[in-house]
C-alpha positions as a Markdown table, in Angstrom:
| # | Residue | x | y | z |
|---|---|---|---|---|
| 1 | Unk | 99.7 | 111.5 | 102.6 |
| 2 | Unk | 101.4 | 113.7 | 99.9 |
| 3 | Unk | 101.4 | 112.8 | 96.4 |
| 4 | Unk | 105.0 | 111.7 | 95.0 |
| 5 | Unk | 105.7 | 110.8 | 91.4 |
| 6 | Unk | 107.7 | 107.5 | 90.0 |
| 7 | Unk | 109.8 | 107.3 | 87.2 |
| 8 | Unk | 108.6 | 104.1 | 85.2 |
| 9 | Unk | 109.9 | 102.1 | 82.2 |
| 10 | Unk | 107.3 | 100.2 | 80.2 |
| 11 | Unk | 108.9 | 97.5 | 78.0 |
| 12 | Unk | 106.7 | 95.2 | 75.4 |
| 13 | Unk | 106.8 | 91.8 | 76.6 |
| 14 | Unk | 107.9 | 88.9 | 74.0 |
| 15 | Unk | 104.1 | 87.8 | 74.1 |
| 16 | Unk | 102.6 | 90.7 | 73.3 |
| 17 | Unk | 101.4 | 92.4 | 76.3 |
| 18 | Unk | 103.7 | 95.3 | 78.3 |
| 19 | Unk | 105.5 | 95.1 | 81.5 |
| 20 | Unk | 106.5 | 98.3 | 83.8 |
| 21 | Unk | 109.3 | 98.6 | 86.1 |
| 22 | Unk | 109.9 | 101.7 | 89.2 |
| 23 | Unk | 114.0 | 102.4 | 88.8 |
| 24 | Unk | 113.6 | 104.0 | 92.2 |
| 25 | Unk | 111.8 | 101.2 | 93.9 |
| 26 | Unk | 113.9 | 97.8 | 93.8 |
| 27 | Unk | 111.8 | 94.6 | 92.8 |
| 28 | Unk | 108.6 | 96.9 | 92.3 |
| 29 | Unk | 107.1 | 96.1 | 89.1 |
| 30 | Unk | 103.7 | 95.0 | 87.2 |
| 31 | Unk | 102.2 | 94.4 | 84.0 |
| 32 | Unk | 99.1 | 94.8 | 81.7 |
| 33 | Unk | 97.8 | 93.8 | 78.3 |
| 34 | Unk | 97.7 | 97.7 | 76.9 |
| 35 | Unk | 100.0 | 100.8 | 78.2 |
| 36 | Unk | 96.9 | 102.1 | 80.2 |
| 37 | Unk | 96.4 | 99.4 | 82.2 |
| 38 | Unk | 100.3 | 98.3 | 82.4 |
| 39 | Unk | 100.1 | 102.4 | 84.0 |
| 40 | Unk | 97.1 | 101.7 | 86.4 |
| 41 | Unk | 98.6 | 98.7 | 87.8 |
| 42 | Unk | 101.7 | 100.1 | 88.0 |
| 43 | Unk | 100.1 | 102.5 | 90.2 |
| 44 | Unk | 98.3 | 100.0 | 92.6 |
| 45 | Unk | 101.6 | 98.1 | 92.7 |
| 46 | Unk | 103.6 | 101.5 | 93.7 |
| 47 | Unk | 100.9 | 102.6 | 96.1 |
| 48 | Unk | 101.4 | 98.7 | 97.8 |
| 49 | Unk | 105.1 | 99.0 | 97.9 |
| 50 | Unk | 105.1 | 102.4 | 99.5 |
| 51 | Unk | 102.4 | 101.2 | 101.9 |
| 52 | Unk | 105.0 | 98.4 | 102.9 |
| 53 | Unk | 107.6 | 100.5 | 103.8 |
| 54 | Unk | 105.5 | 103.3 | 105.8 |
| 55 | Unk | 103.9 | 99.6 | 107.5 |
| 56 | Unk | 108.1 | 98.1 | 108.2 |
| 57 | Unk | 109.0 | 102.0 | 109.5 |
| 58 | Unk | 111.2 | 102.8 | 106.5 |
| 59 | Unk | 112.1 | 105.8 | 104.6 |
| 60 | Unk | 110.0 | 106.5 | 101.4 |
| 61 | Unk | 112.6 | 106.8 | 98.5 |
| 62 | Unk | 112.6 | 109.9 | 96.2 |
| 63 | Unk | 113.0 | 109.8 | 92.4 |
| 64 | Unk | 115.7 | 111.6 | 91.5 |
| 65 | Unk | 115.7 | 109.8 | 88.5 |
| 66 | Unk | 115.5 | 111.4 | 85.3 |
| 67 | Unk | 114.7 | 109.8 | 81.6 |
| 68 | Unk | 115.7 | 111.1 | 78.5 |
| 69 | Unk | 115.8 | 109.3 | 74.9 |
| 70 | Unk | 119.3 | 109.8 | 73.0 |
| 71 | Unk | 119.6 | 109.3 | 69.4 |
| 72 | Unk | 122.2 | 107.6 | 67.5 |
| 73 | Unk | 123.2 | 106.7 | 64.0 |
| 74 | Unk | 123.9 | 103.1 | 63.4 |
């Protein structure tokens, strides 16, 4: 296996804790109670989706996504 990197966007949930979601993996995402563990599972849950595809036969998608923060005046 070769190691691939995920985009991921960690929003703060209304109660407090942090939820995490892979743009480049549909329906993949996970949550924690601090940014560091919202991460780690993040991880396990990527690792569990990619694991899903290899097991159904499908192509492992690339991210060819790419984040950037824009400022604006309002």
């Amino acid at each position: 296996m070769r190691s691939m990197e995920y985009s991921v966007i960690v929003h703060k949930a209304e109660e407090g804790d942090f939820w995490v979601e892979v743009a480049a993996l549909p329906g993949c995402y996970s949550q924690g109670q601090t940014v560091e563990e919202t991460l780690q599972n993040a991880r396990e849950a990527i690792a569990l989706y990619l694991e899903a595809l290899r097991e159904e036969g499908r192509d492992i998608p690339k991210d060819e996504d790419v984040v950037f923060e824009v400022a604006v005046t309002a």
